[in-house]
C-alpha positions in Angstrom: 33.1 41.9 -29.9 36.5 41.2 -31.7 39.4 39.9 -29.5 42.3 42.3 -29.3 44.9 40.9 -31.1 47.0 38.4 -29.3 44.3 38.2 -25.9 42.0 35.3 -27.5 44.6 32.8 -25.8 45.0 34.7 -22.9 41.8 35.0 -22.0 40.8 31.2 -23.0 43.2 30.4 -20.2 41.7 32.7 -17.6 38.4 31.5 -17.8 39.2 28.6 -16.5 39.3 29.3 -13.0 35.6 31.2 -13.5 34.3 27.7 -15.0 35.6 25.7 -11.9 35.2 28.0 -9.6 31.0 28.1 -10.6 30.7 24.7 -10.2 30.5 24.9 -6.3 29.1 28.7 -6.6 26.4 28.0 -9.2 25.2 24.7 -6.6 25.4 26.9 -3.6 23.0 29.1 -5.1 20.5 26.6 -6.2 20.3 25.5 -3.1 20.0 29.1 -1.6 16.7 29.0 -3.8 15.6 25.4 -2.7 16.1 23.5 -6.4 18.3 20.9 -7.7 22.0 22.3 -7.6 22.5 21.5 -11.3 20.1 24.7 -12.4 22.6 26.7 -10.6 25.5 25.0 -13.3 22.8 25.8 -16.0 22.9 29.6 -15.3 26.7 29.4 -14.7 27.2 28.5 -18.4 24.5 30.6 -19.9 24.7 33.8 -17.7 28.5 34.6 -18.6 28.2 33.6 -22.2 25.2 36.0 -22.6 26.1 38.7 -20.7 29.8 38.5 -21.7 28.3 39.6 -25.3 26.9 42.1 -24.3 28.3 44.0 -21.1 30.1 47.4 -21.5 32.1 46.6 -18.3 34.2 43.7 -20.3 35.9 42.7 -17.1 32.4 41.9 -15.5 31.3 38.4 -14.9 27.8 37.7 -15.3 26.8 34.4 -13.3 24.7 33.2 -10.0 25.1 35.5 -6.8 23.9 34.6 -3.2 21.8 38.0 -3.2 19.5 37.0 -6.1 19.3 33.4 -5.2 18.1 34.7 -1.9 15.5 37.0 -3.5 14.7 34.4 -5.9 14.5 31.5 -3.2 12.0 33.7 -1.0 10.2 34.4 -4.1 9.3 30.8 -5.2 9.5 29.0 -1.7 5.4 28.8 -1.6 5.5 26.5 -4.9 5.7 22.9 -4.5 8.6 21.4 -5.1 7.6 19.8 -8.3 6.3 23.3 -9.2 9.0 25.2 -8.1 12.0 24.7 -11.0 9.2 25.7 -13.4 8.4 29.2 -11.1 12.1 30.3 -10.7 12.5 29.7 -14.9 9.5 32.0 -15.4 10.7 34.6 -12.9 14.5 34.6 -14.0 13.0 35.5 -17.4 10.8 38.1 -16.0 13.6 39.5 -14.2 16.2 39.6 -17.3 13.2 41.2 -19.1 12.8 43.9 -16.3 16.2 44.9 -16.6 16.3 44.8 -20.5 13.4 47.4 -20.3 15.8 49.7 -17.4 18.9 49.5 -19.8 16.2 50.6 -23.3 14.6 53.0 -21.1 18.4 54.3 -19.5 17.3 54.0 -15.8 21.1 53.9 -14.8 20.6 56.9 -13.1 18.3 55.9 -11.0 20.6 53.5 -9.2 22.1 56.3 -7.4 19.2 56.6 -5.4 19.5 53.5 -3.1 22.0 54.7 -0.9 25.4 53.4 0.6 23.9 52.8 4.1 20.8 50.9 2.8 23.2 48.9 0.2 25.3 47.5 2.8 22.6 47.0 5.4 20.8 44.7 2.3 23.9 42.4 1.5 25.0 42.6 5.4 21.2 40.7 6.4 21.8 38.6 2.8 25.2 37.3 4.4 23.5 37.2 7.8 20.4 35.4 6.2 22.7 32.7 4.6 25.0 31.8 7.6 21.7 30.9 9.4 20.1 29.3 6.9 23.1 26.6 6.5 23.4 25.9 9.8 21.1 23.1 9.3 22.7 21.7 6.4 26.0 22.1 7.7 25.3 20.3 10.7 22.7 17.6 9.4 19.8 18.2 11.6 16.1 19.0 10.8 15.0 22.5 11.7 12.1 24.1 12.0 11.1 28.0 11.4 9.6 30.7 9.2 12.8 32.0 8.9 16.7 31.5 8.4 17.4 32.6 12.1 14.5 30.6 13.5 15.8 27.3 12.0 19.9 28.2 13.1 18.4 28.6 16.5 16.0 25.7 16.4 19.0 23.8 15.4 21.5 25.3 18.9 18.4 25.0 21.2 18.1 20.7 20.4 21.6 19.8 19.6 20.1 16.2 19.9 19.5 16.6 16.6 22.8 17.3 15.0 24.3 14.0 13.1 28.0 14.1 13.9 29.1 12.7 10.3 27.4 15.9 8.3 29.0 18.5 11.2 32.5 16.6 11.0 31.9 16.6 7.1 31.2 20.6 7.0 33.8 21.4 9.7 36.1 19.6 7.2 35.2 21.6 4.5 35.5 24.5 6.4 39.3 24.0 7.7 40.1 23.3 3.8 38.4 26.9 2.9 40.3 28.7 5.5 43.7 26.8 5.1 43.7 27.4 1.1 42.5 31.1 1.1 46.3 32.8 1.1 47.7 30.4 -0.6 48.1 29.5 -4.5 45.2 27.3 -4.8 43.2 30.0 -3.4 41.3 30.1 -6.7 40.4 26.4 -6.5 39.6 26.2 -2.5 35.9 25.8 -3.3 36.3 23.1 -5.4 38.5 20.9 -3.3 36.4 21.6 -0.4 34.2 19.5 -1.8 35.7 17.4 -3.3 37.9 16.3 -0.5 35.3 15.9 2.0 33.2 14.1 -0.6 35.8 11.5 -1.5 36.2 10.1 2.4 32.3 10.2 3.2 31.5 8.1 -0.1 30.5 4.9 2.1 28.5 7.4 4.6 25.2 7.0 3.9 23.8 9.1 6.6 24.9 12.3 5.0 22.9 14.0 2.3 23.9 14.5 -1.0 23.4 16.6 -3.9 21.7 14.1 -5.5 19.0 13.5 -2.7 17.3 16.9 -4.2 16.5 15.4 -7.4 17.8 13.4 -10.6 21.0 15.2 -12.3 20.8 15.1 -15.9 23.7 14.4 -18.0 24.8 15.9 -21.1 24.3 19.3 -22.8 21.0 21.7 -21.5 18.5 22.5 -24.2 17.0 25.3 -24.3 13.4 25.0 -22.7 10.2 27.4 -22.7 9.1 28.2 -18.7 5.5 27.5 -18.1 4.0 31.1 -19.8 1.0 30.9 -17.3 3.4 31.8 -14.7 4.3 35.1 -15.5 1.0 36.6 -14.4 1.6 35.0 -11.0 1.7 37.9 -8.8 4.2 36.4 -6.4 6.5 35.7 -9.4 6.0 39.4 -10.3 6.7 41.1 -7.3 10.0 38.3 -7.3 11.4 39.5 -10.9 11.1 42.9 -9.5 13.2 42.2 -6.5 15.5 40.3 -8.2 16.1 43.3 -10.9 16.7 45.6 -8.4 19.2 43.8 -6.3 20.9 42.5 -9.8 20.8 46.1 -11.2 22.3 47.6 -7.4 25.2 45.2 -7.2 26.0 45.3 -10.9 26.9 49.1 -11.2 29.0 47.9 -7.8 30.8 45.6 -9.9 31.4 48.0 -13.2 33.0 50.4 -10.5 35.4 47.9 -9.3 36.4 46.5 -12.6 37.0 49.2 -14.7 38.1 48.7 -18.7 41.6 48.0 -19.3 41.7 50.7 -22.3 40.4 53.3 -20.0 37.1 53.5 -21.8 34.0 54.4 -19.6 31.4 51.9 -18.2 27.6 52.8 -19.7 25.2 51.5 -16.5 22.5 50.9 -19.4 24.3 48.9 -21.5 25.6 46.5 -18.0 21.7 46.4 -17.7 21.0 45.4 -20.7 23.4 42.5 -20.7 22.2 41.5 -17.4 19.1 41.1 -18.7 20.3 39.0 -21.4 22.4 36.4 -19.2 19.1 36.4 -17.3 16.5 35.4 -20.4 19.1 33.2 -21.4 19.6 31.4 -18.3 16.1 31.0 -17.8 15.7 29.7 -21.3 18.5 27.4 -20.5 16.8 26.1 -16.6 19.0 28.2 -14.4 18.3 30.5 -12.1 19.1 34.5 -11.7 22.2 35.8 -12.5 24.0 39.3 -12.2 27.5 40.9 -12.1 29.3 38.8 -9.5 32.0 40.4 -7.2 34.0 37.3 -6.9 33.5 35.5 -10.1 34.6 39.3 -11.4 37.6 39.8 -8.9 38.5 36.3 -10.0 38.5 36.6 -13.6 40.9 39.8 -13.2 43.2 37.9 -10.9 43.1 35.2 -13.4 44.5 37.6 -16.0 41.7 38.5 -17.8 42.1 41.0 -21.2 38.2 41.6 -22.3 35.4 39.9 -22.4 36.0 36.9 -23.7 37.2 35.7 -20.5 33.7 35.8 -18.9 32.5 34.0 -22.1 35.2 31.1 -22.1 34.3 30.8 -18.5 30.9 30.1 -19.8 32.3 27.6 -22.4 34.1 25.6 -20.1 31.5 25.4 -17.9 29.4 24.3 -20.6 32.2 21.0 -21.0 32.1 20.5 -16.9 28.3 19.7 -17.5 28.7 17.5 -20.1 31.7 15.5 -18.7 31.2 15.5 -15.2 27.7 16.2 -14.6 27.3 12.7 -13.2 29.3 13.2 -10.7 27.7 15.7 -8.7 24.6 14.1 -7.7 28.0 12.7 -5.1 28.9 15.9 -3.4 27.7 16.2 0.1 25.3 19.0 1.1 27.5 20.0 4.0 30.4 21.0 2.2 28.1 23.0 0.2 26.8 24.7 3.2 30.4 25.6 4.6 31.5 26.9 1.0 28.3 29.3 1.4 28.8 30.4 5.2 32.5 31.2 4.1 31.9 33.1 1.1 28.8 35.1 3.0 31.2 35.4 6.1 33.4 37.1 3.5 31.2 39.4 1.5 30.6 40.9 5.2 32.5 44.4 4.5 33.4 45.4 8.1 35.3 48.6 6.9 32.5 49.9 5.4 30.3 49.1 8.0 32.8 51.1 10.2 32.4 54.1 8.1 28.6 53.7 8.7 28.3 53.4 11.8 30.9 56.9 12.4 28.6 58.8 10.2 25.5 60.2 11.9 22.5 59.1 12.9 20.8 58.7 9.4 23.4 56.6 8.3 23.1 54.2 10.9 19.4 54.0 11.1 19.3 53.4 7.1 21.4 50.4 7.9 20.0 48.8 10.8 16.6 49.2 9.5 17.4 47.4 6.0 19.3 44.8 8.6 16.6 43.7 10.7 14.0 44.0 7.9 16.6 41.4 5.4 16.6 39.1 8.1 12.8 38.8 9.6 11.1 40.0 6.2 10.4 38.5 2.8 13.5 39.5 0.3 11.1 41.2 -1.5 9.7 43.4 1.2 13.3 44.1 2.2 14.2 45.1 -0.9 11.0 47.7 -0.8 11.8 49.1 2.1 15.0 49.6 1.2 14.5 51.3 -1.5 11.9 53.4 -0.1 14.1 54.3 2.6 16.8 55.8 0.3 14.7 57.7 -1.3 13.2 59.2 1.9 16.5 59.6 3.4 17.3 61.5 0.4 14.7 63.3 0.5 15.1 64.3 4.0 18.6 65.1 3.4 18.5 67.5 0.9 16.0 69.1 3.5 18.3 69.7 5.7 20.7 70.6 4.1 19.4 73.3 2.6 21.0 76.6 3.5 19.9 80.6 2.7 22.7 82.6 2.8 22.2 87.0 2.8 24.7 88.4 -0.2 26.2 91.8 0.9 27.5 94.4 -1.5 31.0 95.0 -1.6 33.1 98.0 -2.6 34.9 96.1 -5.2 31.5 95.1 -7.0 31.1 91.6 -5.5 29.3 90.2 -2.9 29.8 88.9 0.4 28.1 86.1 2.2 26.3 86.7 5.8 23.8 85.0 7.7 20.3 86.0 6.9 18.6 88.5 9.3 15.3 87.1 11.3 13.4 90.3 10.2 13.8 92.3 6.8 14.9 95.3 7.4 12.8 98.3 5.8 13.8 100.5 2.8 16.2 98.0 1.9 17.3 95.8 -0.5 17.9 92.0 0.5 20.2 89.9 -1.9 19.6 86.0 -0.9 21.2 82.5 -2.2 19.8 79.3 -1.9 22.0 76.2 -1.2 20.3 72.6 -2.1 17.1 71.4 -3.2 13.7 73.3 -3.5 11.9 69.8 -4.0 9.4 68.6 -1.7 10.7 68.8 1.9 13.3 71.7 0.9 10.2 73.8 -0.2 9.4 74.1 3.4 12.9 74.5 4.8 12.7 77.7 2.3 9.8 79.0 3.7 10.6 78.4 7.3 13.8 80.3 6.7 13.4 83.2 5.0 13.5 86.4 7.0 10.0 87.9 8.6 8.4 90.6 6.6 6.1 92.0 9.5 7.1 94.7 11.0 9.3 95.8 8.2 8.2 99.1 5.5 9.1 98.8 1.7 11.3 95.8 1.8 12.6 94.1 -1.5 14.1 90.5 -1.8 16.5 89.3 -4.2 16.1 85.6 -4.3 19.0 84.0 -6.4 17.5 80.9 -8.6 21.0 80.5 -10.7 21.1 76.7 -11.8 17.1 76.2 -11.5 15.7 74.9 -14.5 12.4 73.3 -12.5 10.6 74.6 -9.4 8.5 71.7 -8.2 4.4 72.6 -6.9 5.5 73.5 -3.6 8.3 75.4 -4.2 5.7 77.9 -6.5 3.4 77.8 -3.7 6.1 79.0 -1.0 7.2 81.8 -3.1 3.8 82.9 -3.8 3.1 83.6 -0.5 6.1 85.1 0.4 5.5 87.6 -2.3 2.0 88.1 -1.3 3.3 88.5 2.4 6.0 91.2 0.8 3.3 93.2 -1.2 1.3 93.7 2.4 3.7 95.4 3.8 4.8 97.6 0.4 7.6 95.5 -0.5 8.4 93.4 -3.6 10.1 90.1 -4.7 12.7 89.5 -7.1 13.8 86.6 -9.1 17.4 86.5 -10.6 19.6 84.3 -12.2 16.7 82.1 -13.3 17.1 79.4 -16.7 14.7 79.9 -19.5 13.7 77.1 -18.5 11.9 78.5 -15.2 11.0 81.3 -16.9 8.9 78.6 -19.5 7.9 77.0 -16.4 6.0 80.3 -14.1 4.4 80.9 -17.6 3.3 77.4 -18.1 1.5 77.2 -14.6 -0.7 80.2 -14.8 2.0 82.7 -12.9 1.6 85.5 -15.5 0.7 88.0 -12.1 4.7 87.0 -11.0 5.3 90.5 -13.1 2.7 92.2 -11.4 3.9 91.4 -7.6 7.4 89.9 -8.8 10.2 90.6 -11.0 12.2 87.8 -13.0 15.7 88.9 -13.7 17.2 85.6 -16.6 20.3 84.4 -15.9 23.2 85.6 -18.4 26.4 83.9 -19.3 28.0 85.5 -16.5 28.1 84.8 -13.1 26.3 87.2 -10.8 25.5 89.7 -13.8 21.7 89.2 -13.6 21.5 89.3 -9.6 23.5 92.4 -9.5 21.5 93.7 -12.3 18.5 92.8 -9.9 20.4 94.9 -6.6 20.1 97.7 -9.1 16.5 97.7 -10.1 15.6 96.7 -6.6 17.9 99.9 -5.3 16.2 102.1 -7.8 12.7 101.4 -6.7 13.3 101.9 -3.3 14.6 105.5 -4.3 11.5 105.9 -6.5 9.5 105.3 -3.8 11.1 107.8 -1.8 11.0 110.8 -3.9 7.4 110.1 -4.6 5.1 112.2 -2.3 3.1 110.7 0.6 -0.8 110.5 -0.1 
């Protein structure tokens, strides 16, 4: 928590930027979720001062994002509108207590598991889901539709409708984005693209304005208990859970691209954890979801960030916008809001990546199409399922296939040679074999679909190599069962080598006691290859046995 010495000033100064640069961020998203803009300002003061406490990435900014005010907004769109700001409080707390419990109960790992394709598919339909949701805003015009790309074509199919102020206003806005972005007011662009715009429409009445979605209250937020009856809504449930998921995703994203200064590891759990803190807080506080933010991040570093203190001065100042300006942007026209979100989804579109996607096979490109289409035509929530659920069965299907046996011949130097395995065993012989990738699931079959044949064949022994293995999972016991039953039908034997204590422990455990009858379990040993070659040799000697022994 302490400042390093001589940063305290620095970073004062750099979180200046993040505060003004939330002001036309945090509205954006409220308006993503369909509330009044200034809960969006609520959670732009509370989320970095919270999380900045906390976080383990210091550099990481902890504020509104378009991807959880999208979950969030599908979430609580079925509330009235009086209802609503009282539905997205109750689930932003939810959420920040869902990923409290996934940074106590160190789920970090388990981010891994949502893959690159179905990562970039999600934010791709996000950005695609809030270009055609602001088409209407941007141009003025009622629309009509279930969904974001129903009401951006509703809107091109009866251009009749469009009110030529509100487009000319957004266009505007638009222009100013584009003109500032390479140049040194980059940082403020946002800002006076709505400002600007706002100043010369003030005697337009026709266009709509912030303040049209409700009252904005002045001076400081107090902190403020969401309606507890809520949180057994199911819809505001299954809403937190989205919203954790998609925070939680993006936020290790973030850690990764804004590493500590000092050199000193990121701990996933501990990012989750203050995550879920800038969420309870901005709920407390009547703002919406908040996560690790990629620009508000990048921004803060450009800005000259040292630690953490910059996210929470950003905060801070924030905090002194609301209470000095706050009356002032009920003002600001909706359609330069619209144009500052279309430009900053346009930009989150990462084209190189999806390049690299689309070059990579088939699996990778199905994973992101189908997470495409299903962000754009289904609920958030359901996208974020399916998503989710189709990383872990392209993982699963992956380490299928990509499992590899591999026959280990005998060298005359001692060591051992790899070869393909042979379609039949070969009889009076011993058969050393490695197994490359996973034995879970799927791979359990792929093992027992490629292992050699044993009919046909007379006294054949296998050498199956478990090095590494400290858990066989159900089907994995089963396949080896039966390829050692198949073995002792035709005379021949299975052996196990290289296997961890832990396996050992684990045949025991599950009632495979007659593994010493019809197989033999070699432990592995410190070094490499001892216990399989150890296994060749007791394997070798049996056969010979066998063959000194007189025929009945």
């Amino acid at each position: 928590m302490r400042p390093e010495p001589g940063t305290l000033r620095q970073d004062a100064i750099a979180g200046v930027p993040g505060a003004v640069g939330s002001v036309p961020d945090g509205m954006a998203s409220a308006v993503l979720v369909g509330v009044n803009p200034v809960y969006g300002l609520y959670a732009s003061f509370a989320g970095p001062i919270g999380g900045g406490l906390t976080a383990s990435t210091r550099l990481m900014v902890i504020t509104t994002t378009t991807a959880a005010a999208l979950a969030a907004g599908s979430a609580v769109a079925g509330f009235d509108a009086e209802k609503r700001p009282e539905a997205l409080f109750m689930l932003t707390v939810l959420a920040g207590a869902v990923m409290l419990a996934a940074g106590l109960l160190r789920f970090g790992r388990f981010t891994r598991f949502v893959s690159f394709s179905v990562m970039i598919g999600f934010l791709t339909g996000v950005a695609a889901n809030i270009i055609f949701g602001q088409i209407p805003d941007l141009t003025g015009a009622k629309a009509t539709g279930d969904i974001a790309l129903e009401k951006a074509l509703d809107v091109v199919l009866h251009p009749s409708r469009i009110e030529l102020a509100s487009l000319l206003t957004g266009a505007a806005a638009l222009v100013l984005l584009i003109g500032l972005a390479r140049t040194r007011l980059s940082a403020f662009s946002a800002v006076i693209a709505l400002v600007i715009p706002t100043l010369l429409t003030l005697s337009v009445d026709s266009i709509a304005r912030v303040e049209d979605a409700g009252k904005i209250p002045t001076g400081v937020p107090l902190p403020h208990l969401p309606d507890l009856a809520l949180a057994l809504d199911p819809t505001i449930l299954v809403g937190a859970l989205s919203v954790a998921v998609i925070v939680l995703v993006q936020g290790v994203g973030v850690s990764e691209a804004a590493p500590n200064r000092d050199g000193g590891a990121s701990d996933a759990n501990r990012d989750f954890i203050a995550q879920g803190v800038g969420n309870v807080a901005s709920g407390l506080f009547r703002g919406q979801p908040v996560g690790g933010s990629v620009g508000q991040t990048s921004l803060n570093v450009a800005a000259g960030a040292r630690g953490r203190w910059a996210s929470i001065f950003s905060g801070l100042w924030m905090l002194a916008i609301l209470v000095v300006f706050s009356g002032i942007v009920g003002r600001v026209v909706m359609p330069t809001l619209a144009a500052v979100l279309i430009y900053a989804a346009a930009g989150s579109l990462r084209s190189g990546a999806i390049g690299t996607i689309l070059r990579t096979g088939r699996s990778s490109q199905i994973a992101f199409g189908v997470t495409v289409v299903a962000t754009i035509f289904l609920p958030v929530a359901a996208a974020v399922g399916i998503g989710v659920a189709l990383s872990l069965l392209l993982q699963l299907n992956r380490e299928a296939m990509d499992l590899k046996v591999v026959r280990l011949q005998p060298r005359d130097d001692g060591r051992f040679a790899e070869a393909d395995v042979p379609a039949r065993l070969p009889s009076h012989a011993v058969t050393l074999l490695d197994v490359y990738g996973s034995l879970y699931y799927a791979g359990a079959k792929t093992l027992a679909a490629r292992l050699p044949e044993t009919a046909g064949a007379e006294r054949p022994v296998v050498v199956l190599r478990l090095r590494g293995r400290t858990q066989l999972g159900a089907s994995s016991l089963v396949v080896l069962d039966g390829y050692a039953g198949r073995l002792a039908e035709v005379d021949g034997r299975l052996i196990l080598s290289g296997t961890a204590p832990e396996l050992v422990k684990q045949l025991r455990r599950t009632g495979r006691e007659h593994l010493d009858a019809e197989v033999k379990v070699f432990p592995a040993t410190d070094v490499i290859g001892d216990s399989s070659d150890a296994a060749y040799r007791e394997a070798q000697h049996w056969l010979d046995e066998g063959a000194k022994a007189p025929a009945k």
